[in-house]
N, C-alpha and C positions, 0 to 999 in steps of 0.2 A: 755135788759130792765133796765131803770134808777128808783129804787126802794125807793132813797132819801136816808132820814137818819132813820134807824131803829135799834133796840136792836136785837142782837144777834139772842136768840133761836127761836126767831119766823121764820124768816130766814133760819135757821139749818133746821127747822120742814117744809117747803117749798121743802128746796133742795129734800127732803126724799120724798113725796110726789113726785116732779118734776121726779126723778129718775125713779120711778113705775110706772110713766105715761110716762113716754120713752119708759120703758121695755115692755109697754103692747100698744106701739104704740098710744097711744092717744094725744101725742105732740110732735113736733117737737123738732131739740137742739134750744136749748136755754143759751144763758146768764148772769145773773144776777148780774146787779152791784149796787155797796150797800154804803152808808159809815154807819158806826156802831155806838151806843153810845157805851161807854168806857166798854172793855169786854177781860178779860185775857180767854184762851181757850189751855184746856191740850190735844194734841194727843194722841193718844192710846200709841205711847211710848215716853209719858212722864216721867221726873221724877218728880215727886210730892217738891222735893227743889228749884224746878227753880221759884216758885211761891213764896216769898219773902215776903208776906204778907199774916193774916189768912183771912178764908170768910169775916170774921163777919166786919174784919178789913178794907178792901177791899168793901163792902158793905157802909161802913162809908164813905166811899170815893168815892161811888156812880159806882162802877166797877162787875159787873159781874164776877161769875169764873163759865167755862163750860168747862165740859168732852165733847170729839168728838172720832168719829173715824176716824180722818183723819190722813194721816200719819206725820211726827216731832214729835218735845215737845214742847216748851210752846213758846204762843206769845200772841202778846197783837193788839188791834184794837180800833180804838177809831174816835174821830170828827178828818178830815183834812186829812182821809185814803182813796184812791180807793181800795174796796173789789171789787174781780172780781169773779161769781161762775158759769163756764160752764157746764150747764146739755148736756153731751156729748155721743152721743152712737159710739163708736170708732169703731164698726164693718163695716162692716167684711176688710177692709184696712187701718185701722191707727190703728192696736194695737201693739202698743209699746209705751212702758210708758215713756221712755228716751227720744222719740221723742216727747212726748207731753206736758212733764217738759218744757222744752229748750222751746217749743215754747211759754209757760206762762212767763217762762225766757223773749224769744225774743220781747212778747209784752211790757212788762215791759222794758223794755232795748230801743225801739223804742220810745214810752211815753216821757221815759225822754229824750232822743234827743231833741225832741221836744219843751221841754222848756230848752234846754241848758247846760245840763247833761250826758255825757258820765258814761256809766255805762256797767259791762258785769259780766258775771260769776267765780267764784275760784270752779277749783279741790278740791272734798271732801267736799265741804260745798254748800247747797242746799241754792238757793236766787239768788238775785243780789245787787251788789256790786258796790260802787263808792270809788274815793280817795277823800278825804275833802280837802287835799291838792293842789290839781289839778283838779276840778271837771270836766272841759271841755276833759280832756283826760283818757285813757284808752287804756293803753296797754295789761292788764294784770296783776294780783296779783303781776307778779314777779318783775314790772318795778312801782309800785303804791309806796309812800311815805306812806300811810297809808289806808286799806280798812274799811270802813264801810258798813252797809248792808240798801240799801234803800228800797230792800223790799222781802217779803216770801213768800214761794212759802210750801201747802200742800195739797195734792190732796188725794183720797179714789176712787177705780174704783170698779165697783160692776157688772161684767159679762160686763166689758167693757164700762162700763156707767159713765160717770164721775162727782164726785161732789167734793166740796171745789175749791182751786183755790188759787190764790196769792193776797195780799196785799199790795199797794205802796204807800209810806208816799211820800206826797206832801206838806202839811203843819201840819202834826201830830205833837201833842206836846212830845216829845223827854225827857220828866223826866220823861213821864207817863212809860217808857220802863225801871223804876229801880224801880219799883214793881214784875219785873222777872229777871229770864236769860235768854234774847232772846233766843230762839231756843237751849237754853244750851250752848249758846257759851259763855265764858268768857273772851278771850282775844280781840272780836271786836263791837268793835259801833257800834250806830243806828245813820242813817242818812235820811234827809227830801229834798224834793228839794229845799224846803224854806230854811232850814242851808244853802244848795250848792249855794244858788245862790241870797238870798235876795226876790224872789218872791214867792208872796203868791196868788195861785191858786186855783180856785174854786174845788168840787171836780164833782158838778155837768158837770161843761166846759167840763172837763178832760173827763169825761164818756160819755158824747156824741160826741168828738171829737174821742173816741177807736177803730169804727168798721174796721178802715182802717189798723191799726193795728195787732188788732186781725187776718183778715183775711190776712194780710201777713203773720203773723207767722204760724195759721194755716193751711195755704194753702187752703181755702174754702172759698166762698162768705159770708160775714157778715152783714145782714142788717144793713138799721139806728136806732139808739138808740130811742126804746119808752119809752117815761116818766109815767112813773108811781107812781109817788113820793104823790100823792095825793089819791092812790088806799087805799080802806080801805079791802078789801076782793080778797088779790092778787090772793090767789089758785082759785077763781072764775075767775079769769081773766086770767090765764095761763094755766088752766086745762079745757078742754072742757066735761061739764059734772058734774063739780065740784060742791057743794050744794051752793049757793050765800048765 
């Protein structure tokens, strides 16, 4: 489901919803993709210094700051981002969580092929990763001139139910990302497909062009993207039952 561009918590407060109406059998998995307005967002192990600016301050600047329970520390989401959030019940043969990172990984990873960006994963650091030096290849952290991280990846599974998901800067604006510390990482960059390669991509295109994607990595049929970017009462539209 293409959900347009919306603020954050509304969003958040959806997933949660979506989740309990999985648990309780009333929906199917589902996907939700999103692009954010400008929203720093702390995981449950966050540290509270990665966040570089105060509320009040960050408010001025027209930026959201929200606690989650998802897992990482601190990242940032904003216009020019594909958010991706799979409501996923992983039972009773896909639970493993390692296998289901990699394949949020994998989609992300297959995406940017697609517009001309070779990107993969580093040992010990959760995301995916391009060289700004080399964008069209990818060997591996250990043969990269320089890694940056094009996009994050933080998930929460809740009796195998999955919410949050990854974010892939496609044309995000890249100063909004020294407002934090990415992910707590200090020694590597944020990078856009737009830095790697001069093109500037829709984010709506992006998201309707993913199901192919998605369902390679997942191993499971993914339908076509429905638009809903003009829904004003999504949980009515996703929730069978839901109050309109």
């Amino acid at each position: 489901m293409w959900l347009g561009r919306r603020r954050y918590e509304p969003i958040h407060e959806l997933q949660l919803r979506l989740v309990e109406a999985r648990r309780e059998g009333l929906t199917g998995d589902v996907i939700l993709l999103v692009e954010h307005e400008p929203v720093i967002t702390l995981g449950r192990g966050a540290d509270p210094e990665n966040v570089l600016f105060s509320a009040a301050s960050l408010a001025e600047r027209g930026v959201d700051l929200v606690e989650t329970a998802r897992g990482g520390d601190v990242t940032y989401h904003g216009p020019g981002q594909l958010v991706a959030y799979p409501i996923l019940d992983l039972n009773p043969d896909r639970c493993d969580v390692r296998r289901y990172v990699r394949a949020l990984a994998e989609t992300m990873i297959t995406i940017a092929r697609d517009h001309h960006v070779e990107a993969g994963v580093v040992d010990g650091m959760i995301g995916v990763w391009a060289d700004p030096a080399a964008p069209q290849q990818w060997a591996g952290s250990a043969w990269a001139h320089h890694t940056a991280k094009l996009g994050a990846i933080g998930v929460r599974l809740s009796r195998w139910i999955t919410m949050h998901g990854f974010a892939l800067n496609l044309t995000t604006d890249l100063d909004a990302f020294g407002l934090i510390v990415p992910c707590g990482i200090r020694d590597h960059g944020v990078t856009s497909i737009q830095a790697l390669t001069g093109r500037a991509l829709s984010v709506r295109d992006v998201a309707l062009a993913s199901p192919a994607h998605f369902a390679r990595a997942l191993g499971q049929p993914v339908a076509d993207v429905e638009d809903l970017a003009d829904a004003i009462d999504l949980e009515a539209r996703l929730i069978p039952g839901a109050s309109p």
